[in-house]
C-alpha positions as protocol buffer text, in pm:
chain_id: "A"
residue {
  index: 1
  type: UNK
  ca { x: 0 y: 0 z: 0 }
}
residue {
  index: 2
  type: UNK
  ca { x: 134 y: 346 z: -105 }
}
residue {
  index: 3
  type: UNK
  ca { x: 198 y: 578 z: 225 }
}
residue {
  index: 4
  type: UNK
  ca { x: 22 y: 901 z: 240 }
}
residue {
  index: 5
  type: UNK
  ca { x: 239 y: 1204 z: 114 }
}
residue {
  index: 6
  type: UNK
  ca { x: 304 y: 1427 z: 415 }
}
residue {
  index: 7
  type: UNK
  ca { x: 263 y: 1743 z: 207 }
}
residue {
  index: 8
  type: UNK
  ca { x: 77 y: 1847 z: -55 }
}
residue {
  index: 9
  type: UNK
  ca { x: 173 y: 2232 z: -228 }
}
residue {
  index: 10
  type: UNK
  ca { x: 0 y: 2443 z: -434 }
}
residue {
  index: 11
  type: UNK
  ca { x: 236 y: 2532 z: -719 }
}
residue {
  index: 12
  type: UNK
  ca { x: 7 y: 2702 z: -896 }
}
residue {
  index: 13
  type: UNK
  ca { x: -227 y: 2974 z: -735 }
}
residue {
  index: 14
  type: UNK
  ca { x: -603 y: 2762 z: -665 }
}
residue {
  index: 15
  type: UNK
  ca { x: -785 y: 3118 z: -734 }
}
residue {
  index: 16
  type: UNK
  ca { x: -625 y: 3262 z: -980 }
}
residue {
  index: 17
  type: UNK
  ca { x: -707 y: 2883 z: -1188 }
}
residue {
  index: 18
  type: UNK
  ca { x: -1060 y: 2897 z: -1085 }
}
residue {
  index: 19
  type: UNK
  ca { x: -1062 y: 3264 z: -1185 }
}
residue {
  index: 20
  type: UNK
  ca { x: -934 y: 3155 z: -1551 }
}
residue {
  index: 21
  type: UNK
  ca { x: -1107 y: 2790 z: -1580 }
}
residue {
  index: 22
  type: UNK
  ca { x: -788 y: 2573 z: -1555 }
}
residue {
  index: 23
  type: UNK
  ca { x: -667 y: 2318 z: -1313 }
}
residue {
  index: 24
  type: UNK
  ca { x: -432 y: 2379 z: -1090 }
}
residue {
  index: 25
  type: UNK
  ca { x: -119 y: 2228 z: -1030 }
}
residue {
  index: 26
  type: UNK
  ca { x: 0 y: 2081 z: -680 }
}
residue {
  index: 27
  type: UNK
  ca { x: 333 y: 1912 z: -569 }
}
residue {
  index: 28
  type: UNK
  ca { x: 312 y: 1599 z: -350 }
}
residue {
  index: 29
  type: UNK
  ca { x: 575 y: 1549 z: -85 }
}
residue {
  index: 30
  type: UNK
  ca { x: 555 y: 1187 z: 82 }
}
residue {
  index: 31
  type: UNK
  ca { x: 772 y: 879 z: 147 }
}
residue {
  index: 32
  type: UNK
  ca { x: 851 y: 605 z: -87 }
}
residue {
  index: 33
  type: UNK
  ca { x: 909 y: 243 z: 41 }
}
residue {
  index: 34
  type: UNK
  ca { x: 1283 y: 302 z: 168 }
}
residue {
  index: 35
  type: UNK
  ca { x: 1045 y: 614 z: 348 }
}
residue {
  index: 36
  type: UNK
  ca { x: 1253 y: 869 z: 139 }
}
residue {
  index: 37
  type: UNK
  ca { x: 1048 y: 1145 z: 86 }
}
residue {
  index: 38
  type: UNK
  ca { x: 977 y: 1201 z: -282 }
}
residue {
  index: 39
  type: UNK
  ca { x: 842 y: 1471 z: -461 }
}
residue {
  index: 40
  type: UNK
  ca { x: 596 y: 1469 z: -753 }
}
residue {
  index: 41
  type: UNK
  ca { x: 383 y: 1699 z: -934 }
}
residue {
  index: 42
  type: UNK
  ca { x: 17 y: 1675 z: -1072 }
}
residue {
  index: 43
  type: UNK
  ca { x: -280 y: 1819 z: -1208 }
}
residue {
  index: 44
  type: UNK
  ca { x: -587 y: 1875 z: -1011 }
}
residue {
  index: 45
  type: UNK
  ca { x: -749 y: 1733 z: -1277 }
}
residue {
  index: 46
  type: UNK
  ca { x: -1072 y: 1523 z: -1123 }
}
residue {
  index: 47
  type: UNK
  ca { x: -1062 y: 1275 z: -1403 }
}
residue {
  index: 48
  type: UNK
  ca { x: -691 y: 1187 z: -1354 }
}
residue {
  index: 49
  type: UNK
  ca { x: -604 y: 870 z: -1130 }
}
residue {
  index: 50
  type: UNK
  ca { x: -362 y: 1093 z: -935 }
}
residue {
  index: 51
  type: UNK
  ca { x: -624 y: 1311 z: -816 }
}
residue {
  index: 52
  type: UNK
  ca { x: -852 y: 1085 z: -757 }
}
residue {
  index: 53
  type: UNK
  ca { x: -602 y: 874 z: -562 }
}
residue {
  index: 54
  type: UNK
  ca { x: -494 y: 1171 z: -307 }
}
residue {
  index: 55
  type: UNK
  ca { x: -889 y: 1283 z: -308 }
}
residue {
  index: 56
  type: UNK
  ca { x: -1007 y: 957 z: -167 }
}
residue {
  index: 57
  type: UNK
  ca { x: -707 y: 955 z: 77 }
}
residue {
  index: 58
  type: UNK
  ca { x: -839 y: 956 z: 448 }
}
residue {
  index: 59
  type: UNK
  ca { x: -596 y: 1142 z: 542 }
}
residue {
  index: 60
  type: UNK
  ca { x: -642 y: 1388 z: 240 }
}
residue {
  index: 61
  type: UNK
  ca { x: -953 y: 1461 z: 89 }
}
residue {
  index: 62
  type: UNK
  ca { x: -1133 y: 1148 z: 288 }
}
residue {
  index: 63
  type: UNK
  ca { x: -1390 y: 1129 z: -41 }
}
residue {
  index: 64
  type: UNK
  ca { x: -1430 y: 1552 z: -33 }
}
residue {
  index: 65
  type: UNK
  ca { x: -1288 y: 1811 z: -310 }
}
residue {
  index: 66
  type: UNK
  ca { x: -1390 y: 2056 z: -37 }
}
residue {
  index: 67
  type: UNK
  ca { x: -1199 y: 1872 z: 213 }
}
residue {
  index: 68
  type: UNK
  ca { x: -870 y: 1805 z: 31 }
}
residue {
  index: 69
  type: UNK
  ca { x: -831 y: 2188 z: -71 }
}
residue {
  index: 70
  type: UNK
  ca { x: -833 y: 2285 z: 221 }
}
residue {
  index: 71
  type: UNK
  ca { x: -577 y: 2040 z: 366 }
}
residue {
  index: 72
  type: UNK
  ca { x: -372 y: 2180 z: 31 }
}
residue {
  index: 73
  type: UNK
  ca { x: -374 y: 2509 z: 128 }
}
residue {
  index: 74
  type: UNK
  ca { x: -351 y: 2430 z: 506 }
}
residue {
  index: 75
  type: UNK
  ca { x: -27 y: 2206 z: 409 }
}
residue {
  index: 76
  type: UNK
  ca { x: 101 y: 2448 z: 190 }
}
residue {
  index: 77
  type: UNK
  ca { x: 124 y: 2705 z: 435 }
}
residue {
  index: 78
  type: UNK
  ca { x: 331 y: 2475 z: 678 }
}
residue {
  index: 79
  type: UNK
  ca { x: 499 y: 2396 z: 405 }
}
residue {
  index: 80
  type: UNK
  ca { x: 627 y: 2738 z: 307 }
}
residue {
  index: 81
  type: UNK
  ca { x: 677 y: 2820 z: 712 }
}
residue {
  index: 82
  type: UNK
  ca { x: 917 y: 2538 z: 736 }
}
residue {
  index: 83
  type: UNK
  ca { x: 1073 y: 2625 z: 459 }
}
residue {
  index: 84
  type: UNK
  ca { x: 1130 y: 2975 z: 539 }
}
residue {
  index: 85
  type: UNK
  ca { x: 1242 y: 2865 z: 880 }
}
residue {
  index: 86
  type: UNK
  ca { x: 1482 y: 2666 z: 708 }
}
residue {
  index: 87
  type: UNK
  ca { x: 1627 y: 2937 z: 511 }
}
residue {
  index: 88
  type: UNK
  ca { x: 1663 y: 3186 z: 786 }
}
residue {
  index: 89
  type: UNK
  ca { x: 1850 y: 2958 z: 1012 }
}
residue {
  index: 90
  type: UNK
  ca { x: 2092 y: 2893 z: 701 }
}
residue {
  index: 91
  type: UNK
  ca { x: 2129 y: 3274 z: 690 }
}
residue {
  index: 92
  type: UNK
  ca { x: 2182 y: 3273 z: 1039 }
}
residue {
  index: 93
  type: UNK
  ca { x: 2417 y: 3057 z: 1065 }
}
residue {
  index: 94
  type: UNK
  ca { x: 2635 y: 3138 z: 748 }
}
residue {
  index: 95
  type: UNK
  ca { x: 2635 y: 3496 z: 928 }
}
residue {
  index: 96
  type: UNK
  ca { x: 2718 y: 3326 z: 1283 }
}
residue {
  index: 97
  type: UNK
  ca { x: 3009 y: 3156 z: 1128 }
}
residue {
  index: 98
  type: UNK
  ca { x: 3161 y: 3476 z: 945 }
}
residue {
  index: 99
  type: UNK
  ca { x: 3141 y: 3707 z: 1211 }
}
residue {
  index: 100
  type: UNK
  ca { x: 3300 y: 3426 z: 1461 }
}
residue {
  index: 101
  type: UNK
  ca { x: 3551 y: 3263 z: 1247 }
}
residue {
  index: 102
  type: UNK
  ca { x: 3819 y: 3482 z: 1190 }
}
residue {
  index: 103
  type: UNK
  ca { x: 3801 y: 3561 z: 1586 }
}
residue {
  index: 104
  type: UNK
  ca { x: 3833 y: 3211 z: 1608 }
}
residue {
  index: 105
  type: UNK
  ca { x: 4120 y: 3121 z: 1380 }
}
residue {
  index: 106
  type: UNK
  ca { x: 4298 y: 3407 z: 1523 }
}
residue {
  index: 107
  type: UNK
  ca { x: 4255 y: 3261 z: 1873 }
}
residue {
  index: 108
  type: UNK
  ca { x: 4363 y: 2894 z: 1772 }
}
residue {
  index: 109
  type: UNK
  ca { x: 4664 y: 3024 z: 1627 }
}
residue {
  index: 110
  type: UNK
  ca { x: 4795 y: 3157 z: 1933 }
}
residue {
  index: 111
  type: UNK
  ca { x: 4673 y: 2857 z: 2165 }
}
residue {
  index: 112
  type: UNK
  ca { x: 4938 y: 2664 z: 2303 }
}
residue {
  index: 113
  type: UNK
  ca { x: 4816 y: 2300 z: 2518 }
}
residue {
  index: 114
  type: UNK
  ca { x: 4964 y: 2246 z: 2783 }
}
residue {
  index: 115
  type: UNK
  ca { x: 4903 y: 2040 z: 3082 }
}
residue {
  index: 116
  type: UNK
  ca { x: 4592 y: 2201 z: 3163 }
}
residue {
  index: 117
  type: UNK
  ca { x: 4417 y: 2175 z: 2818 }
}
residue {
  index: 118
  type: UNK
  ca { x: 4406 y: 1791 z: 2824 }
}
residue {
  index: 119
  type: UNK
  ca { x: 4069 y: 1663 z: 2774 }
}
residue {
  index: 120
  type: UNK
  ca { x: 3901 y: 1509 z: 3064 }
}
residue {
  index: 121
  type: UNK
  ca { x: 3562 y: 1484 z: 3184 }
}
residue {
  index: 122
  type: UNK
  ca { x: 3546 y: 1778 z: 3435 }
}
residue {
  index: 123
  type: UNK
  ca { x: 3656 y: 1988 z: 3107 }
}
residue {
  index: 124
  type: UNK
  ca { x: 3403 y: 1841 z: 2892 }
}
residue {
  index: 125
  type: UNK
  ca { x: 3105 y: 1850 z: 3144 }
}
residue {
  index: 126
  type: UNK
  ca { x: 3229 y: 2261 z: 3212 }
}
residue {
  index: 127
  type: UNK
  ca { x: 3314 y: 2394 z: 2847 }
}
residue {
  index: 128
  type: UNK
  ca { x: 3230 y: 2728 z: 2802 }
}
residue {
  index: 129
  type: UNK
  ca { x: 3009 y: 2856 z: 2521 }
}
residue {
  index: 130
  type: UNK
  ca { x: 3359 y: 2942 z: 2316 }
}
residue {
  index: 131
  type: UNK
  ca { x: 3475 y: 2575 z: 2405 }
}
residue {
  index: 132
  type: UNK
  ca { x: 3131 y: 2470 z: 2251 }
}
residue {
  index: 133
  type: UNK
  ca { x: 3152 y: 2695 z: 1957 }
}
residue {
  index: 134
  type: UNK
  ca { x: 3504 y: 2606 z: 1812 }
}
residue {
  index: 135
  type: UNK
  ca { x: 3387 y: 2205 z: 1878 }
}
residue {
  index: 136
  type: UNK
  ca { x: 3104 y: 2278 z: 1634 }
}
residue {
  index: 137
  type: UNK
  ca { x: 3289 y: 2524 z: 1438 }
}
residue {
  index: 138
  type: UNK
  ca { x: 3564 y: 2198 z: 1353 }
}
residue {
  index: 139
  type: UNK
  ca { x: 3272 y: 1991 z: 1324 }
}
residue {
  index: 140
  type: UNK
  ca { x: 3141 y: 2172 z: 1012 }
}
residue {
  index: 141
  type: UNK
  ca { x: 3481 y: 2165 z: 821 }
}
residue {
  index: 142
  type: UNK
  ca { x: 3411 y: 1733 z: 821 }
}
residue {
  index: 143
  type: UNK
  ca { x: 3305 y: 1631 z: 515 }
}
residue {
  index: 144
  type: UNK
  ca { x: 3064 y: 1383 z: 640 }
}
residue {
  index: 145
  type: UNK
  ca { x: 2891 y: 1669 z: 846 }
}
residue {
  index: 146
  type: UNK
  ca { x: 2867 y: 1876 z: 572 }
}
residue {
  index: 147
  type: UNK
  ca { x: 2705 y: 1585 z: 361 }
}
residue {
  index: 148
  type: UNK
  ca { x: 2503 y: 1482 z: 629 }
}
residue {
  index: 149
  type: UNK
  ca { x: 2113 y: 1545 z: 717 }
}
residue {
  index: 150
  type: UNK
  ca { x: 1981 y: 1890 z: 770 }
}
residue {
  index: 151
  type: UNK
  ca { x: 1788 y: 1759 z: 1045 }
}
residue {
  index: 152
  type: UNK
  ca { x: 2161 y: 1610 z: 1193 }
}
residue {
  index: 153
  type: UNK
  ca { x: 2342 y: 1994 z: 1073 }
}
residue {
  index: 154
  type: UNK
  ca { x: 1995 y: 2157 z: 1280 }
}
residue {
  index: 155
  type: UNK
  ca { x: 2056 y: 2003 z: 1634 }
}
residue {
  index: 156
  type: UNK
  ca { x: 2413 y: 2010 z: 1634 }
}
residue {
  index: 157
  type: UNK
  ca { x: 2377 y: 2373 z: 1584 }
}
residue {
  index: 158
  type: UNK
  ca { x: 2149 y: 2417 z: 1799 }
}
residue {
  index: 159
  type: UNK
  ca { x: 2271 y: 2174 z: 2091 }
}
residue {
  index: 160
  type: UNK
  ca { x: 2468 y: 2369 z: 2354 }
}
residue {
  index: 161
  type: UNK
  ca { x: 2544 y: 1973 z: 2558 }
}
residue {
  index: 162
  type: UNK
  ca { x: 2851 y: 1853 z: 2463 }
}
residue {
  index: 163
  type: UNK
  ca { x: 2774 y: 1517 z: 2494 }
}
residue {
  index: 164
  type: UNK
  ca { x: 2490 y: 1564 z: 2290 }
}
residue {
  index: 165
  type: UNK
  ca { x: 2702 y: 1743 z: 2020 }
}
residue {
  index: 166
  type: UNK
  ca { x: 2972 y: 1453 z: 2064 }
}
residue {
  index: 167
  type: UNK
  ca { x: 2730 y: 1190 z: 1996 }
}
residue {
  index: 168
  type: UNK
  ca { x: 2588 y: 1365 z: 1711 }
}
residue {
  index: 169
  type: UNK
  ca { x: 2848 y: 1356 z: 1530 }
}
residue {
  index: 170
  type: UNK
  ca { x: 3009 y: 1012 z: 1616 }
}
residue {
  index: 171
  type: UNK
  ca { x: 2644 y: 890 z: 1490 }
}
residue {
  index: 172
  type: UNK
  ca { x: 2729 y: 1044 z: 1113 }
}
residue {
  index: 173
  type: UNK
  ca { x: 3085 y: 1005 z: 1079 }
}
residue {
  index: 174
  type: UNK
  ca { x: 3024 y: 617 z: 1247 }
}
residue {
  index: 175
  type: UNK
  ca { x: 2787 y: 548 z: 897 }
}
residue {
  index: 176
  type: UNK
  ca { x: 3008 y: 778 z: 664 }
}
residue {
  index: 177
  type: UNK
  ca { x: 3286 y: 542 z: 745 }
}
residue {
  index: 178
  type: UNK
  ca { x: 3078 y: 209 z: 736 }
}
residue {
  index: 179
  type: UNK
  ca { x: 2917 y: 286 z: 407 }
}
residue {
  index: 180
  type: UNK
  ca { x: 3272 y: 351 z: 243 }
}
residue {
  index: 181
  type: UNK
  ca { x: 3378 y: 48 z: 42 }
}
residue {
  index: 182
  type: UNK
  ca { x: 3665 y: -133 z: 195 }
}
């Protein structure tokens, strides 16, 4: 049985079609069978099979043009928030990283470890929001991070637990390194 698709976005605009007598055209978000999430695009044509498919839907249309677009629009909107969300925080944290980084670099230059820079627990339950920083700050310039998730990229930004942020990224660079062919 084909899953549900989580969203469903108007590409084109639903009044504006009704206004000049055409269909308009939606994009369907959902999983596939590996629970990938797929996109699609269709016509809201009611005599095509894809429309009928996502009308009759329960958790679409449930049997109702009415119903489904209004979940459209209704999932559209998320849609767009989340994806405006998205955007900022990549703006926020492209500007995060210039202003910090050449503070940082410059810093790191001029470190020097000595005795009392060795990493033990009472170091990594204490780091200080800098300590934190660079951690993540290294963590970005890994090529598995960088390829990994934006869900995985999202709460090691946001994490400010060091454990958290440690197990994070053992979790990606632990299947980077078992998918690579031996």
């Amino acid at each position: 049985m084909k899953k549900s698709p989580r969203w469903i976005v108007w590409v084109s605009d639903p009044i504006e079609d009704e206004q000049l007598e055409r269909h308009s055209t939606v994009e369907v978000i959902g999983p596939n069978q590996y629970d990938e999430y797929e996109h699609d695009m269709f016509i809201c044509d009611p005599a095509s099979e894809s429309y009928k498919a996502i009308v009759n839907d329960v958790n679409w249309g449930n049997g109702s043009d009415a119903t489904l677009r209004e979940k459209i629009t209704n999932s559209t909107q998320e849609f767009r928030a989340l994806e405006k969300q998205g955007l900022e925080e990549v703006e926020e944290f492209r500007q995060w990283k210039q202003n910090n980084k050449e503070s940082i670099n410059t810093a790191s230059s001029k470190e020097v470890i000595t005795e009392v820079d060795k990493l033990d627990l009472g170091t990594l339950q204490n780091a200080t929001a800098k300590q934190i920083f660079k951690l993540k700050l290294d963590m970005f310039e890994v090529q598995a991070i960088q390829e990994a998730d934006k869900d995985i990229k999202k709460q090691l930004r946001k994490s400010d637990d060091v454990f958290e942020i440690i197990s994070l990224y053992h979790s990606v660079v632990q299947v980077a390194s078992d998918s690579e062919p031996t």
